[in-house]
Residue, then its C-alpha position, 0 to 999 in steps of 0.5 A: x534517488x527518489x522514494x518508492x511508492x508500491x501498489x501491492x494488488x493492483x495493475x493501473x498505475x496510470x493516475x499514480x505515474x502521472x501524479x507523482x512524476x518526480x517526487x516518487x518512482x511508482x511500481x504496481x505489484x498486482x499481487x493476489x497474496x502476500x506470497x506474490x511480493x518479491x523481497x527486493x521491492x518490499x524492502x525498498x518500499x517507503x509508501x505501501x497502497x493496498x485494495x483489498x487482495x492482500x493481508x498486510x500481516x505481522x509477517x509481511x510488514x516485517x518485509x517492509x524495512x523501509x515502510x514508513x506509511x500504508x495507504x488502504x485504498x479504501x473506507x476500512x482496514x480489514x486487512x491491515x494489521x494496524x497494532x503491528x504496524x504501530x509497533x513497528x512506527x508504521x502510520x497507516x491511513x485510509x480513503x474514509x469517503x472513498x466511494x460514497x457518491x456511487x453508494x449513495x447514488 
């Protein structure tokens, strides 16, 4: 059985399938809120990726039972909850360049 990776706010999971064929199944949530995400795919999460709709909270990491990394897609983690998710052994990482060309250009 392979690991599950979850976008929670986002729809296009057409270079995530392609890239992880095999090694992950892939499931995009396209949630707008933390209210949105169904305990079952939560629960069974083993990498979370979030944009920016979604507040990675206290209360939503502890849905996330088999969570061992958040990937915030994008510079900063202005909604994740990064002391939260070190207490619960959670790493969290971001894209630090992620836009850079389109803003400097």
């Amino acid at each position: 059985m392979l690991p599950s990776y979850i976008c929670l706010d986002s729809v296009d999971d057409s270079v995530e399938r392609r890239v992880l064929q095999g090694v992950a199944t892939v499931r995009m949530c396209g949630a707008k809120s933390a209210s949105d995400l169904d305990e079952r795919t939560l629960d069974a999460a083993r990498v979370v990726a979030v944009w920016h709709c979604v507040r990675v909270d206290a209360a939503l990491l502890s849905r996330m039972r088999s969570c061992v990394l958040i990937v915030r897609m994008g510079v900063g983690y202005d909604n994740v909850d990064v002391r939260a998710a070190g207490k619960l052994g959670i790493r969290v990482a971001n894209i630090p360049d992620y836009g850079s060309e389109e803003v400097a250009d």
